[in-house]
C-alpha positions as CSV (number, residue, x, y, z in Angstrom):
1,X,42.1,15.4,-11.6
2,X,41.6,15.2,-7.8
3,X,38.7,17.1,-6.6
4,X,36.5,17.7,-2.9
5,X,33.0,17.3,-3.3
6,X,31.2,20.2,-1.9
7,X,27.9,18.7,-2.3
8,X,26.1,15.0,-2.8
9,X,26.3,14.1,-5.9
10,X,24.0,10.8,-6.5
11,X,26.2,7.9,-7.4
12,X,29.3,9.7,-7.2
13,X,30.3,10.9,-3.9
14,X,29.0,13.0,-0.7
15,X,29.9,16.3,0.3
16,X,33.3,16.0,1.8
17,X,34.8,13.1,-0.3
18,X,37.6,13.7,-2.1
19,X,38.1,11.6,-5.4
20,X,39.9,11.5,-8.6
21,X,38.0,11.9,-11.4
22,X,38.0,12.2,-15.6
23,X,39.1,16.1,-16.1
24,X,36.4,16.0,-18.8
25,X,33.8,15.3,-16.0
26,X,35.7,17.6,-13.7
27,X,36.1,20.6,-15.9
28,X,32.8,20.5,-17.7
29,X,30.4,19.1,-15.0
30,X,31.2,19.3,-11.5
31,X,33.6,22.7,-11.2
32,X,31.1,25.1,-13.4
33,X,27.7,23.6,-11.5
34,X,30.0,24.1,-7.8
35,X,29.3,20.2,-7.1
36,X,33.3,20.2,-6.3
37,X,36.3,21.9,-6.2
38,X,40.0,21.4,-6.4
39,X,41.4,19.4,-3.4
40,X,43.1,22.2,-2.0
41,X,42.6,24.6,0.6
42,X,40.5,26.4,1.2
43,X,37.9,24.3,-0.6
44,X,39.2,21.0,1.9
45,X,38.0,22.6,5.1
46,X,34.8,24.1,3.4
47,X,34.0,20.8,2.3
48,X,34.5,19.2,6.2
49,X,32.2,21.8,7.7
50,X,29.4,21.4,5.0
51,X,30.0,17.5,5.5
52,X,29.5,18.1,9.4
53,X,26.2,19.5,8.2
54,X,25.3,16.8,6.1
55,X,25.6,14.4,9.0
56,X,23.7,16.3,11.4
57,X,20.9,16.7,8.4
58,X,20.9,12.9,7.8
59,X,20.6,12.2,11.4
60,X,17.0,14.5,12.0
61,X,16.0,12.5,8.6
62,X,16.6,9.4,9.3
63,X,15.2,9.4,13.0
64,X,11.8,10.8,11.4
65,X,12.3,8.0,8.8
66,X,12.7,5.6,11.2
67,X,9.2,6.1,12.7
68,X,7.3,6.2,9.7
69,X,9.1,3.0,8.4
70,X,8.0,1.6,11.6
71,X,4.3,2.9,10.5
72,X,4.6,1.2,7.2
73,X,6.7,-1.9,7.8
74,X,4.3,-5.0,6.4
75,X,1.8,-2.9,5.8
76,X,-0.9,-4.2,2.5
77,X,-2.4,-1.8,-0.2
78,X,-5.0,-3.0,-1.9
79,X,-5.3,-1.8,-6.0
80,X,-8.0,-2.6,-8.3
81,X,-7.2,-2.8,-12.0
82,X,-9.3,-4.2,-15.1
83,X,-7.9,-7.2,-15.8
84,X,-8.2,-10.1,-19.6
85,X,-7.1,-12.9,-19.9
86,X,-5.1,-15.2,-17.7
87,X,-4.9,-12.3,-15.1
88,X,-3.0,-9.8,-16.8
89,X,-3.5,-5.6,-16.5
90,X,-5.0,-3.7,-19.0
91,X,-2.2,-1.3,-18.3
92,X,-0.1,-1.8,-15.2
93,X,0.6,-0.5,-12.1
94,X,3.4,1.8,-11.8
95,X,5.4,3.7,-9.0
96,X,3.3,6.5,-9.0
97,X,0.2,4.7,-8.8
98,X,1.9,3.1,-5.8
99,X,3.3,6.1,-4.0
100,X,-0.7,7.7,-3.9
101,X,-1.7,4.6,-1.9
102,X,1.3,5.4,0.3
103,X,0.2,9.0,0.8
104,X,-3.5,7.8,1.8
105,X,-2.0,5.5,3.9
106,X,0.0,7.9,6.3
107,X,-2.1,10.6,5.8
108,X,0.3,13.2,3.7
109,X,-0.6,15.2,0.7
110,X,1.7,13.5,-1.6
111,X,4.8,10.4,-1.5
112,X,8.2,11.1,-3.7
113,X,7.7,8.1,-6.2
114,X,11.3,8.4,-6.6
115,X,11.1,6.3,-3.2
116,X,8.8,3.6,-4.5
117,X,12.0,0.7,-5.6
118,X,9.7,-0.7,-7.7
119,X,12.5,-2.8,-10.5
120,X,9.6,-3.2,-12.8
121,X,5.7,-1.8,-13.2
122,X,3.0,-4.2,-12.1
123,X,1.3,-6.2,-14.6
124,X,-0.6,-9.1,-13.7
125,X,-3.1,-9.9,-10.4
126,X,-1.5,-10.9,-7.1
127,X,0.4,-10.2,-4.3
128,X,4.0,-8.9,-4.3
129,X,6.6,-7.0,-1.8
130,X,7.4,-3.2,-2.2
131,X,10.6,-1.9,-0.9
132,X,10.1,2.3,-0.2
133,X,13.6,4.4,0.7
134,X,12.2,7.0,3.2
135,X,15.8,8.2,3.4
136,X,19.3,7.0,2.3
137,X,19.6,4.4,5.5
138,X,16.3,3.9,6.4
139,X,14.0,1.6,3.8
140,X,10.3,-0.4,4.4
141,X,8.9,-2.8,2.9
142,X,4.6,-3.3,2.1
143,X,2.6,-5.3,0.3
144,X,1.0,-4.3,-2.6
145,X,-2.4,-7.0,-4.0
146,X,-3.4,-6.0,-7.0
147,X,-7.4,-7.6,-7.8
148,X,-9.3,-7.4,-10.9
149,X,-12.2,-5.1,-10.7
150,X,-15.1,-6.4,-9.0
151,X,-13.2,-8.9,-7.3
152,X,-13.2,-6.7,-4.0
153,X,-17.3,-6.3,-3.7
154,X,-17.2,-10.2,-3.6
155,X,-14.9,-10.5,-1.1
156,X,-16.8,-8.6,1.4
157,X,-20.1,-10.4,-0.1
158,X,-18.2,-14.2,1.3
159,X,-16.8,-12.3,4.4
160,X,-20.3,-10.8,5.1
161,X,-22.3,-14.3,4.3
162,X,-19.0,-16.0,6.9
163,X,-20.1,-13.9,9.3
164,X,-23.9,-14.7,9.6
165,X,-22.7,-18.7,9.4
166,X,-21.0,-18.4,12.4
167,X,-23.4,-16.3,14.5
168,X,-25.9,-18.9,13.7
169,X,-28.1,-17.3,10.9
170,X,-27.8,-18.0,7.6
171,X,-29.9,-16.7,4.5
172,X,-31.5,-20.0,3.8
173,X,-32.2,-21.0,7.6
174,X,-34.3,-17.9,7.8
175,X,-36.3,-18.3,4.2
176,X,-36.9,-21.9,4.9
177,X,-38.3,-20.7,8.8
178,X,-40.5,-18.3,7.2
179,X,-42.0,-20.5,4.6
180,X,-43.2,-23.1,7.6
181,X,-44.5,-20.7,9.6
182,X,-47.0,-19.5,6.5
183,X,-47.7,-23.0,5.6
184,X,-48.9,-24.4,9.1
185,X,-52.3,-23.8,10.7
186,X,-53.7,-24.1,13.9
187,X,-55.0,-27.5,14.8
188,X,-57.5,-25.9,16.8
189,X,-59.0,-23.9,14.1
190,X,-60.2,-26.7,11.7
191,X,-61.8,-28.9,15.1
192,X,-63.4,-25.7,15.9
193,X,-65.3,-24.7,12.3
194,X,-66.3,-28.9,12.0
195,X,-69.8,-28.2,14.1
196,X,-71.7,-31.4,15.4
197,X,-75.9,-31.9,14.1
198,X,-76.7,-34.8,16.1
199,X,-77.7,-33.0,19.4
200,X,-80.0,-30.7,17.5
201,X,-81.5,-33.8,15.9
202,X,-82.4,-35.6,18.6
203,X,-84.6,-33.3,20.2
């Protein structure tokens, strides 16, 4: 049967389309629920108008998309996850573990997970690219690292310990600095306690 879609209907059509469909899918799915109608009037021209206002819609989305994709776009997030052997998860990282970091990230309550594309969960250390679908047209892609617990604090430890190298210090400079200054003495201390006799002796 041919039908006019009066709403979106996710891998089948968008409000305005008209299609030919099973009857079974027709009759016992999409007519009952008011998805779509017969392809007659008056249901055609309702279906233009509310496509009219689906374009409109998707326009305001998108252009709001567009900025926070622009927010997002190479952006890293950082997990930590206990890890065994060989690098592998004790569990795995899933879309909704992803789509909290994302909400930190841009400073919302909460991110759909629905929008995470994530083809697999995350099981193993490393690095990998995440695609997000803020709207139908508009997509991002991050970078999510997953480390094994622990594994950050050291980092920062071998940044921190970088840092002092090149400004000149260094943990060992200073310890080894210390220990000569505690070690060395005054020569003029041990000429001065050495007293002569032979001037008292004489007289």
């Amino acid at each position: 049967m041919k039908v006019v879609f009066l709403e979106d209907v996710e891998g089948t059509a968008q409000v305005g389309d008209v299609k030919e469909v099973k009857n079974g899918f027709g009759r016992n799915f999409l007519l009952p629920r008011g998805l779509a109608a017969p392809a007659v009037e008056p249901y055609l021209a309702r279906a233009q108008a509310g496509a009219k206002r689906e374009v409109k819609r998707q326009e305001a989305l998108d252009q709001d998309a567009q900025s926070l994709a622009e927010r997002l776009e190479g952006q890293r997030i950082t997990m930590t996850a206990r890890v065994g052997e060989q690098g592998k998860l004790y569990g795995s990282i899933t879309a909704v573990h992803i789509a909290q970091e994302v909400a930190s990230l841009i400073g919302a309550d909460e991110f759909d997970h629905r929008k995470v594309l994530l083809p697999e969960a995350i099981k193993e250390t490393g690095m990998q690219p995440v695609r997000l679908r803020l709207t139908r047209n508009i997509e991002a892609s991050i970078e999510v690292e997953v480390l094994a617990e622990g594994a950050e604090e050291e980092e920062v430890l071998v940044e921190e310990e970088s840092a002092l190298v090149e400004g000149g210090e260094s943990p060992e400079s200073e310890d080894s600095a210390e220990a000569e200054d505690s070690s060395a003495s005054p020569d003029s201390d041990s000429s001065d306690s050495e007293d002569s006799p032979e001037s008292d002796d004489e007289s």
